[in-house]
MIZAMAR-204111 format. One line per field, with one value per atom (N, C-alpha, C): residue number from 0; x, y, z; atom name; residue in one letter. Coordinates in Angstrom, 3 decimals, padded with zeros to 6 digits, always signed. Example, Ala and Ser with C-alpha at 12.3 -4.5 7.8 and 13.67 -1.06 7.14 Angstrom:
<recs>
i: c(0  0  0  1  1  1)
px: c(+013.190  +012.300  +013.200  +012.850  +013.670  +012.900)
py: c(-005.690  -004.500  -003.300  -002.250  -001.060  +000.030)
pz: c(+007.800  +007.800  +007.800  +007.080  +007.140  +007.870)
at: c(N  CA  C  N  CA  C)
aa: c(A  A  A  S  S  S)
</recs>
This chain:
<recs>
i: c(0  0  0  1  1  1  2  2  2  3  3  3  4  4  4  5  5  5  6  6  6  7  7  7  8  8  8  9  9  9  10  10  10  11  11  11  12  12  12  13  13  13  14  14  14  15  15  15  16  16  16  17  17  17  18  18  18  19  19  19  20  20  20  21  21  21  22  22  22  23  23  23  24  24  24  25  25  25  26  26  26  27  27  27  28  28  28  29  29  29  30  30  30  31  31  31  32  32  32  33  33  33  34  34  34  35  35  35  36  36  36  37  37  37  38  38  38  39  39  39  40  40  40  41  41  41  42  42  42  43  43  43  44  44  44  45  45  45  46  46  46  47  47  47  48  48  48  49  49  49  50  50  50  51  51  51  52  52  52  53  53  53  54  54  54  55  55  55  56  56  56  57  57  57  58  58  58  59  59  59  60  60  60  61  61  61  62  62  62  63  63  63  64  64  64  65  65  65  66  66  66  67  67  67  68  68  68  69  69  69  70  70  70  71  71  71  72  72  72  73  73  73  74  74  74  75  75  75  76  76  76  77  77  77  78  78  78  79  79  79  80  80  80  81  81  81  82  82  82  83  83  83  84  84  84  85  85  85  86  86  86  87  87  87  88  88  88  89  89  89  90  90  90  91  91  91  92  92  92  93  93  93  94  94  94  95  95  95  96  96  96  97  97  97  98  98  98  99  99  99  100  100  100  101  101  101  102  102  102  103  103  103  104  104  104  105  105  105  106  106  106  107  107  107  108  108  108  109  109  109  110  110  110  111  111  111  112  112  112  113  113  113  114  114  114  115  115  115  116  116  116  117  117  117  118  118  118  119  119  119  120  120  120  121  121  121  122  122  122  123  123  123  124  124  124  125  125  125  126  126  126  127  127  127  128  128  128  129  129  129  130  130  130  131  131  131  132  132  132  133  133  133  134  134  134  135  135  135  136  136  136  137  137  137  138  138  138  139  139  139  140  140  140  141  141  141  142  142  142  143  143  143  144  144  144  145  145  145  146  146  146  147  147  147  148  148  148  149  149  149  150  150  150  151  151  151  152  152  152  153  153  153  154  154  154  155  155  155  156  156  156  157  157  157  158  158  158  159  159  159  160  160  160)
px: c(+006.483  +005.098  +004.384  +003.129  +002.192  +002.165  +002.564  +002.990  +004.283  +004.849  +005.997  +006.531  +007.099  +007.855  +006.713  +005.945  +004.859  +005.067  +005.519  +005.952  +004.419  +004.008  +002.603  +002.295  +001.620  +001.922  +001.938  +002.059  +001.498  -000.129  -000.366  -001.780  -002.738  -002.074  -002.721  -002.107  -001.670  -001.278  -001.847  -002.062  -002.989  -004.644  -004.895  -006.268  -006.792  -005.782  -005.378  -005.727  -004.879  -004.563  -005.508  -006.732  -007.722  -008.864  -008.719  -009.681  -009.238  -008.551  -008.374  -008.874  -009.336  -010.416  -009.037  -008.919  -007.916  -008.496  -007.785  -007.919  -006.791  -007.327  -006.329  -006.956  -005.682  -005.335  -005.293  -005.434  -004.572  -003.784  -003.021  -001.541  -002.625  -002.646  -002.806  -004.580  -004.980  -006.224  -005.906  -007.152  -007.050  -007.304  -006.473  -006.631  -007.347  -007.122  -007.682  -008.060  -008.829  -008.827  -008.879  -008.181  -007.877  -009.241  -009.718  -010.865  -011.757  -012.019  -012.834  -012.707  -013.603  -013.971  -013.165  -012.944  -012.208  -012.455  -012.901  -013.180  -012.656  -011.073  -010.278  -008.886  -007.981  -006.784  -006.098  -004.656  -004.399  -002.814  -002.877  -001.317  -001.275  +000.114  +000.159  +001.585  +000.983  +001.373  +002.870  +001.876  +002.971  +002.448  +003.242  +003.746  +003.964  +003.670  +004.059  +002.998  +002.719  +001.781  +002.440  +001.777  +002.737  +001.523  +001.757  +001.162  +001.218  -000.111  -000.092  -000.917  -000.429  -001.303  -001.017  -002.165  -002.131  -001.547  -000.224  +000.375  -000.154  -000.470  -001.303  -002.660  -003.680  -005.029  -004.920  -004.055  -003.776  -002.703  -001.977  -001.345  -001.593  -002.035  -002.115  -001.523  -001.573  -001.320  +000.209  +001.103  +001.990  +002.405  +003.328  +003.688  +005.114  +004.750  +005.457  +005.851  +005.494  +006.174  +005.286  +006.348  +005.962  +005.839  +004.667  +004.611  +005.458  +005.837  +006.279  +005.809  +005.410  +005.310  +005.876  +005.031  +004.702  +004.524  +004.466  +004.251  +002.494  +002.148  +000.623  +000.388  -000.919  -001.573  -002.757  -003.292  -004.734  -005.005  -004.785  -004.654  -005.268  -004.495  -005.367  -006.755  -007.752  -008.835  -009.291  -008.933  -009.632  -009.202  -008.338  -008.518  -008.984  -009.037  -009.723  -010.756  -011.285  -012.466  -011.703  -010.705  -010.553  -010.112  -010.833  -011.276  -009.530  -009.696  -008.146  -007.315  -005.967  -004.897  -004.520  -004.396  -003.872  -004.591  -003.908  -004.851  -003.446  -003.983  -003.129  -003.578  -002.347  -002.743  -001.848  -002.284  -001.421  -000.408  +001.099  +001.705  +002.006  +001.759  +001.939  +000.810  +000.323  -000.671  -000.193  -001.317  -000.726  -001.658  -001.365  -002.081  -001.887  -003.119  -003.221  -004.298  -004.454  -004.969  -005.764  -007.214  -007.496  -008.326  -008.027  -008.268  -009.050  -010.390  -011.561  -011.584  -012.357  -011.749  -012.065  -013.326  -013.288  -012.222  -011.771  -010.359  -009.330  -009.310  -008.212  -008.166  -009.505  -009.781  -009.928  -010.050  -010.008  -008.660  -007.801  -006.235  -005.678  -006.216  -005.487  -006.157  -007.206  -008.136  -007.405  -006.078  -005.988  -004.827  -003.510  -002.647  -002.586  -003.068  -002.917  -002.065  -000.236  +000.518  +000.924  +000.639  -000.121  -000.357  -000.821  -001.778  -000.138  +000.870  +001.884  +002.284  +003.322  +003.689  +003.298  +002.140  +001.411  +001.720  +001.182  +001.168  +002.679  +003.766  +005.305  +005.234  +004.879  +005.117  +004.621  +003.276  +002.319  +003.311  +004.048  +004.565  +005.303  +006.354  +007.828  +007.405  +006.117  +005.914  +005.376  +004.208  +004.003  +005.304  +006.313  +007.120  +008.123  +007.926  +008.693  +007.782  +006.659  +005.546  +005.568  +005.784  +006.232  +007.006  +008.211  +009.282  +009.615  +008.836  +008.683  +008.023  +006.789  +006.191  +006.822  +007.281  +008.319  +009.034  +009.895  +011.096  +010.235  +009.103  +008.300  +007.980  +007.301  +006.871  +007.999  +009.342  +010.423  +011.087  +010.784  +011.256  +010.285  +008.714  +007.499  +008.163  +008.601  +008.591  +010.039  +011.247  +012.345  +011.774  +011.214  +010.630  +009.992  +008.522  +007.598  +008.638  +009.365  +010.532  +011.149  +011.740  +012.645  +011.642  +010.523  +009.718  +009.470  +008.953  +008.209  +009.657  +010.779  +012.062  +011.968  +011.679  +011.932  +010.931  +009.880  +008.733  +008.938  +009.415  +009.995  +010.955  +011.874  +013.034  +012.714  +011.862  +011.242  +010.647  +009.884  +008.627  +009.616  +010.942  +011.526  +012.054  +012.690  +013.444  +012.233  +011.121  +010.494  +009.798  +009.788  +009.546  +010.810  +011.968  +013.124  +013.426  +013.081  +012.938  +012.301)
py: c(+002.154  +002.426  +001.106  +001.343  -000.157  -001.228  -002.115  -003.552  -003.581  -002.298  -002.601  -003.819  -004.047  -005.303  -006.370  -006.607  -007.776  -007.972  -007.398  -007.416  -007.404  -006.195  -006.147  -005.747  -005.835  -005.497  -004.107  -003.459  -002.248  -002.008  -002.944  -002.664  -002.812  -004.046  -004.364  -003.107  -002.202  -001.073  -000.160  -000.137  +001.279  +000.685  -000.069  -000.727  +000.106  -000.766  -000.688  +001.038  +001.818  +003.214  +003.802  +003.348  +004.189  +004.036  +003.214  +002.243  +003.548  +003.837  +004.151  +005.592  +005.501  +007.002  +007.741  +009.084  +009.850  +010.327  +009.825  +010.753  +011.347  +012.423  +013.168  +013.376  +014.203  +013.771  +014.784  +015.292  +016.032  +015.651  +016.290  +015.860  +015.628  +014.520  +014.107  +013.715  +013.192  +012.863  +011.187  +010.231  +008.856  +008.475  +007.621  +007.326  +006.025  +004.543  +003.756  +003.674  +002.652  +002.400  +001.499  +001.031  -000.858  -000.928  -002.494  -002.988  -002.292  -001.710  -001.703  -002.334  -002.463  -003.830  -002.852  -003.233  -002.636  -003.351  -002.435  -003.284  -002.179  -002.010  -001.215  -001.226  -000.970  -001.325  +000.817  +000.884  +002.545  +002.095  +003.016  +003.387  +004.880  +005.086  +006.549  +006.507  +008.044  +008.691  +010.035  +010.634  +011.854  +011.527  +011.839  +012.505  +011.472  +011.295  +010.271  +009.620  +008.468  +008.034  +007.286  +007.418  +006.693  +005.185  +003.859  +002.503  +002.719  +002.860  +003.034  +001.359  +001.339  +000.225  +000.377  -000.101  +000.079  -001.141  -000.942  -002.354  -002.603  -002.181  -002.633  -001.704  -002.310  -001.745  -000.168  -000.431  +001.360  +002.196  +001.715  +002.998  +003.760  +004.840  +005.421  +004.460  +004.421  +004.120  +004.502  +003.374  +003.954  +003.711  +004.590  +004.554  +003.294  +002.432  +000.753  +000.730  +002.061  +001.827  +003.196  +003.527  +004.655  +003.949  +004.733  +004.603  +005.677  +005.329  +006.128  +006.376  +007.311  +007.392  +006.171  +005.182  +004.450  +002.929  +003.089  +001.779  +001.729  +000.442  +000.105  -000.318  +000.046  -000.637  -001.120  -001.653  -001.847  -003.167  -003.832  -005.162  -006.083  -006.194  -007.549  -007.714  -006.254  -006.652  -006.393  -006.076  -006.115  -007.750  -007.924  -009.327  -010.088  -010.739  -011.230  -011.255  -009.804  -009.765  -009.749  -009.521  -009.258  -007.816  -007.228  -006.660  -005.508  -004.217  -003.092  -004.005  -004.030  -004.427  -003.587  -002.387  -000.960  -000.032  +000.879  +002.328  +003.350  +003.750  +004.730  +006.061  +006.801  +008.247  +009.084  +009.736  +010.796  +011.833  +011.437  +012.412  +013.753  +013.974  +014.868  +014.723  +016.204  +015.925  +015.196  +014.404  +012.918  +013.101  +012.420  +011.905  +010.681  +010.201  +008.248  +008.406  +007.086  +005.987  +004.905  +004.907  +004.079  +003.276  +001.534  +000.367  -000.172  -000.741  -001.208  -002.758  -003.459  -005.083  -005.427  -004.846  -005.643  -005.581  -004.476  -004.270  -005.013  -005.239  -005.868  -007.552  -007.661  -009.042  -009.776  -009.039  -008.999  -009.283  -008.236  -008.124  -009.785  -010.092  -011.294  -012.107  -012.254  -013.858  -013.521  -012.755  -013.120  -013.305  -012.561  -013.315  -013.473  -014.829  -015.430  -015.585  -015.479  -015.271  -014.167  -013.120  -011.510  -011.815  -013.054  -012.842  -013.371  -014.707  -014.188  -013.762  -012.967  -011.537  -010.412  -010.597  -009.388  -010.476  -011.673  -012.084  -012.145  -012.462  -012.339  -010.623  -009.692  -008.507  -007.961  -008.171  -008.455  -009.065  -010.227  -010.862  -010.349  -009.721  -008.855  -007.949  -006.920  -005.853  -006.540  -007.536  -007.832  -008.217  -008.814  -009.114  -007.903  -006.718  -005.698  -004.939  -004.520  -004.651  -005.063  -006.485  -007.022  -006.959  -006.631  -006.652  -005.036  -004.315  -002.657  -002.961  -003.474  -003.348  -004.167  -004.952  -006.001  -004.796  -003.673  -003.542  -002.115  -001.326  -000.264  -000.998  -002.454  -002.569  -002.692  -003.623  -003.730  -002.282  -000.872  +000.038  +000.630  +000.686  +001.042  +000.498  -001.437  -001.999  -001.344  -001.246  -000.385  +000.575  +001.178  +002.759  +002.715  +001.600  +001.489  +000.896  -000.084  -000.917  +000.186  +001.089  +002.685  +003.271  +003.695  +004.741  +003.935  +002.581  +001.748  +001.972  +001.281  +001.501  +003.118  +003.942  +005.263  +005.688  +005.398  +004.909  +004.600  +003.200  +002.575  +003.087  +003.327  +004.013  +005.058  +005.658  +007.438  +006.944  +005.750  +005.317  +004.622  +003.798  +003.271  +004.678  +005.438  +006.788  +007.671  +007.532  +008.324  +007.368  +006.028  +005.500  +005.344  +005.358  +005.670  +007.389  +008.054  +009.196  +009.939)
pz: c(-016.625  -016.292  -016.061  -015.578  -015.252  -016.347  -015.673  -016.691  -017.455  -017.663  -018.755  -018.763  -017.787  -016.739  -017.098  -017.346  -017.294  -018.836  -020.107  -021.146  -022.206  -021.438  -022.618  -024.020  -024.740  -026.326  -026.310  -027.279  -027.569  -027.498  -028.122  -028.201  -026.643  -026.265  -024.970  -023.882  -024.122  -023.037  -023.755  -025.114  -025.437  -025.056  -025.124  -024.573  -023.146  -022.378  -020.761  -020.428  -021.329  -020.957  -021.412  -022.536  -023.098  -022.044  -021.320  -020.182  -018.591  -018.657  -017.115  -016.996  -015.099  -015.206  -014.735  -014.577  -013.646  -013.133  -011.486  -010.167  -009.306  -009.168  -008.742  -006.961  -006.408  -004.589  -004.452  -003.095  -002.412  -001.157  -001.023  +000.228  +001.526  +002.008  +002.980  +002.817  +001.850  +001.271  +001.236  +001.554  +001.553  +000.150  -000.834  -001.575  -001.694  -001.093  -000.651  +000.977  +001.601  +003.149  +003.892  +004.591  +005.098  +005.554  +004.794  +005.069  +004.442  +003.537  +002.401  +001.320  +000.622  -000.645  -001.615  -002.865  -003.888  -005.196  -006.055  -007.312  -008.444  -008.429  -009.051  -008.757  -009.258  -009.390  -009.476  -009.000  -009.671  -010.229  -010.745  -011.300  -010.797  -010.278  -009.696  -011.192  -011.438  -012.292  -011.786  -010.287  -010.321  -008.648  -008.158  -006.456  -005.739  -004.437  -003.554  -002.777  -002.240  -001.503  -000.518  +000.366  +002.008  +001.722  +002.587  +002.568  +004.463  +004.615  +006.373  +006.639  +007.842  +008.479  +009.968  +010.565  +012.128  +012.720  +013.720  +013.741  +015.495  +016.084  +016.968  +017.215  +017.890  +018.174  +018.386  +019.811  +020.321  +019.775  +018.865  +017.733  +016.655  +016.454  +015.335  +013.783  +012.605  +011.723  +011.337  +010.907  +010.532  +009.233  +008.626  +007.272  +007.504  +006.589  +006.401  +004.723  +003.751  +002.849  +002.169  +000.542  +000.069  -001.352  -002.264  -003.307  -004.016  -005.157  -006.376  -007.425  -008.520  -009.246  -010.247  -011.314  -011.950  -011.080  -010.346  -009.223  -009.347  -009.835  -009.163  -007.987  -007.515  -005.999  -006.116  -005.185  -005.279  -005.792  -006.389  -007.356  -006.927  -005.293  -004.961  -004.805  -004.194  -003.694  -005.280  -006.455  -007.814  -008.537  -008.200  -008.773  -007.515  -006.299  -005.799  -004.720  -005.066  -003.504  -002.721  -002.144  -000.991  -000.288  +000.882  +001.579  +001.097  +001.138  +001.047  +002.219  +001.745  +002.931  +003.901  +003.241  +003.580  +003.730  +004.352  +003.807  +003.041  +001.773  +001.132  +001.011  +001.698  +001.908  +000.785  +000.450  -000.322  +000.477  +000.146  +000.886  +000.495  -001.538  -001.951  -002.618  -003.542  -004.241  -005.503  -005.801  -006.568  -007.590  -008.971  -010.372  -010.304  -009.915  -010.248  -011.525  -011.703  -013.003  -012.132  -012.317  -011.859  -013.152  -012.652  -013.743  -012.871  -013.620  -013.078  -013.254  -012.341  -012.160  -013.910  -014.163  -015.135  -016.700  -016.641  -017.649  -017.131  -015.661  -015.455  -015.684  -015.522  -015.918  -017.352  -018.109  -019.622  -020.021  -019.709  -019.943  -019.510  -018.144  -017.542  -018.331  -018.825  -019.478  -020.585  -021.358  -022.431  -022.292  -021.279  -020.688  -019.871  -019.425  -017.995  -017.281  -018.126  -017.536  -016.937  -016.641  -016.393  -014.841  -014.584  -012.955  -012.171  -012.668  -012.246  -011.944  -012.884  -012.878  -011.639  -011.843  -010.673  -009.161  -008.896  -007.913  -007.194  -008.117  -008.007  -007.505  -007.857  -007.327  -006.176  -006.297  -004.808  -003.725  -004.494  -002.848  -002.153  -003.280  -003.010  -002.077  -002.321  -001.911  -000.369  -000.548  +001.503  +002.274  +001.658  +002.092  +002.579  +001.919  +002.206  +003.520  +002.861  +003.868  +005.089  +005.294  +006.827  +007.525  +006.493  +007.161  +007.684  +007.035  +007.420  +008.743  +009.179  +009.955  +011.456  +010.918  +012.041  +012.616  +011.491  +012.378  +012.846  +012.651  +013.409  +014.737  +014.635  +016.012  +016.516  +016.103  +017.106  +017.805  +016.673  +017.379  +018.696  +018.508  +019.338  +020.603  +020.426  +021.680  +022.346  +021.960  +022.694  +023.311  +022.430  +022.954  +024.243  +024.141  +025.291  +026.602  +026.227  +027.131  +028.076  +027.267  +027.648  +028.727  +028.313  +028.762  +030.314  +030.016  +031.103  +032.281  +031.902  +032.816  +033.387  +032.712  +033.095  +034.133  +033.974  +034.786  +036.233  +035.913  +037.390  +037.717  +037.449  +038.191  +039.022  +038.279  +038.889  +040.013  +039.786  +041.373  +042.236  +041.891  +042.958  +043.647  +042.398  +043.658  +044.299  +044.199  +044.730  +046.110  +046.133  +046.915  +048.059  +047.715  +048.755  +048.993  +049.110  +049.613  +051.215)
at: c(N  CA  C  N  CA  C  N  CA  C  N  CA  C  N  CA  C  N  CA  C  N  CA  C  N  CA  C  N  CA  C  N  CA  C  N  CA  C  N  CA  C  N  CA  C  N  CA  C  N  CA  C  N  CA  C  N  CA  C  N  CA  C  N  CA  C  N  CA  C  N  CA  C  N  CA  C  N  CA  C  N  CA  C  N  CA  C  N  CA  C  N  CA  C  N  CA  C  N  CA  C  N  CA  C  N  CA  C  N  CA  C  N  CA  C  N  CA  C  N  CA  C  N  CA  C  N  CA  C  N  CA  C  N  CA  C  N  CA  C  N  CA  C  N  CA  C  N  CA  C  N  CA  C  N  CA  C  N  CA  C  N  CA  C  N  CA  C  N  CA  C  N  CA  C  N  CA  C  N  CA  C  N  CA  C  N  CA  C  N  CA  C  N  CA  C  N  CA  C  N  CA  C  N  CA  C  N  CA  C  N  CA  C  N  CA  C  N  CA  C  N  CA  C  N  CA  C  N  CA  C  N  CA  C  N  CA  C  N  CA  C  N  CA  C  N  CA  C  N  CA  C  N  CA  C  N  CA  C  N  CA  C  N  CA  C  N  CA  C  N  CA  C  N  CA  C  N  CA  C  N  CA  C  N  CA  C  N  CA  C  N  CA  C  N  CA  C  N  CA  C  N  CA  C  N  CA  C  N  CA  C  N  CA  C  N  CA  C  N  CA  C  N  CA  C  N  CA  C  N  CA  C  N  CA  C  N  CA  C  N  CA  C  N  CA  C  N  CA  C  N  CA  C  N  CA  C  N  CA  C  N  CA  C  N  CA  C  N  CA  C  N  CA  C  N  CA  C  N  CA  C  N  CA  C  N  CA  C  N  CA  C  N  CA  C  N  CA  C  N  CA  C  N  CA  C  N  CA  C  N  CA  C  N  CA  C  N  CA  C  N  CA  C  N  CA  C  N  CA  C  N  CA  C  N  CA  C  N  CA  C  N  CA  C  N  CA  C  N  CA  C  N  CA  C  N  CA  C  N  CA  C  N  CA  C  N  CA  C  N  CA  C  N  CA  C  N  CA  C  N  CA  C  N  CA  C  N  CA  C  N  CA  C  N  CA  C  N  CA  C  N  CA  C  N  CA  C  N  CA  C  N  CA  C  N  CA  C  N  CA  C  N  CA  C  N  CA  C  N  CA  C  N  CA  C  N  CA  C  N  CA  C  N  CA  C  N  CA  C  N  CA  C  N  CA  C  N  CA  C  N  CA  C)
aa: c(X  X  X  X  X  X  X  X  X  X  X  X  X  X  X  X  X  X  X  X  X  X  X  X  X  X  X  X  X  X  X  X  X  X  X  X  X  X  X  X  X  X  X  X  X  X  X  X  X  X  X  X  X  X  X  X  X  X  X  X  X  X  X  X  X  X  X  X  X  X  X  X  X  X  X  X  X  X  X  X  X  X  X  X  X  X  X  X  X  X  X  X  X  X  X  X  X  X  X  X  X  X  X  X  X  X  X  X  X  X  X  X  X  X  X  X  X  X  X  X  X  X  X  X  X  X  X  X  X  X  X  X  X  X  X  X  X  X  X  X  X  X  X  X  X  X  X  X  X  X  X  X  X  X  X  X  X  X  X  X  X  X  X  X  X  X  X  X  X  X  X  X  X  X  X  X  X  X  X  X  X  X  X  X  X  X  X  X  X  X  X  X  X  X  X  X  X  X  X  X  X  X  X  X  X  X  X  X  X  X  X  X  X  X  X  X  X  X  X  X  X  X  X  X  X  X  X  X  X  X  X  X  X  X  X  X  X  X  X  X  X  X  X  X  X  X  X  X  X  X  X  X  X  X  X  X  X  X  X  X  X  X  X  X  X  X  X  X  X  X  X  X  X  X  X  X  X  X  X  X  X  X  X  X  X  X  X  X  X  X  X  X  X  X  X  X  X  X  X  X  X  X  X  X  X  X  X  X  X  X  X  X  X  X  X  X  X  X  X  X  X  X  X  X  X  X  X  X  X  X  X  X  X  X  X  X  X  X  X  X  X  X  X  X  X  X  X  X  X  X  X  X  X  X  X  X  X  X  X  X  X  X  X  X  X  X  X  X  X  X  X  X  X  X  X  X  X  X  X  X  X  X  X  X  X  X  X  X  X  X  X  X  X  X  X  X  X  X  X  X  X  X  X  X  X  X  X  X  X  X  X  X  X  X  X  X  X  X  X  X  X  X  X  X  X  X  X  X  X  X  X  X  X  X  X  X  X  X  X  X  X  X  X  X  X  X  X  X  X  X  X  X  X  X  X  X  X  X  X  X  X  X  X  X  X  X  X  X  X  X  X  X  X  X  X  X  X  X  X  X  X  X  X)
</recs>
């Protein structure tokens, strides 16, 4: 569950857990939204959440990674102001935990080695993140490549006719 892996006390996870509001989803409901401010952190508890992002202007949003049950999100724009990365949709109806900056900031001012930890996981995950999104656009561009050839071929044979 949230933090185990970060090696928190007992006490500092019954703290943490007496602190968090529950919200609950429904399937295909936005849980967070790219480019909104965030001053909260979640722990998903039960179902699934897709990690969408729009990888160019004119494509719909695509799913670049899935949450699981005991996986946190949200982190970065609660520890540093910065703007949602993502947008997280609920793919099933879901039970999250949401942690407010300022519990989360409490927890870290007392182990600071805590912001680590999280930032080491944060990275893993953009890094998976990118590399999800690298190989969606590399498939979009085959696709558009395919279609565009199919395109021309049709206008050269219709221009020799």
């Amino acid at each position: 569950m949230l933090f185990r892996s970060q090696g928190l006390t007992s006490a500092e996870y019954a703290t943490l857990a007496a602190a968090m509001r529950e919200r609950l989803y429904k399937a295909g409901e936005a849980v967070i939204t790219r480019g909104e401010s965030g001053d909260s952190m979640f722990v998903l508890s039960e179902g699934l959440l897709d990690v969408m992002l729009e990888l160019t202007p004119e494509q719909p949003a695509t799913r670049v990674a899935r949450i699981q049950a005991g996986n946190f999100f949200g982190e970065m724009s609660a520890l540093t102001g910065e703007p949602r990365s993502a947008t997280i949709v609920a793919a099933t109806d879901a039970l999250a935990f949401e942690i407010s900056k300022e519990n989360l900031s409490a927890l870290i001012d007392a182990r600071p080695a805590l912001a680590e930890s999280i930032a080491r996981t944060v990275t893993a995950r953009k890094l998976r993140n990118s590399a999800a999104a690298a190989d969606a656009t590399n498939v979009t561009t085959v696709a558009e490549a395919r279609s565009l050839t199919e395109q021309l071929v049709g206008k050269i044979g219709r221009a020799h006719v």
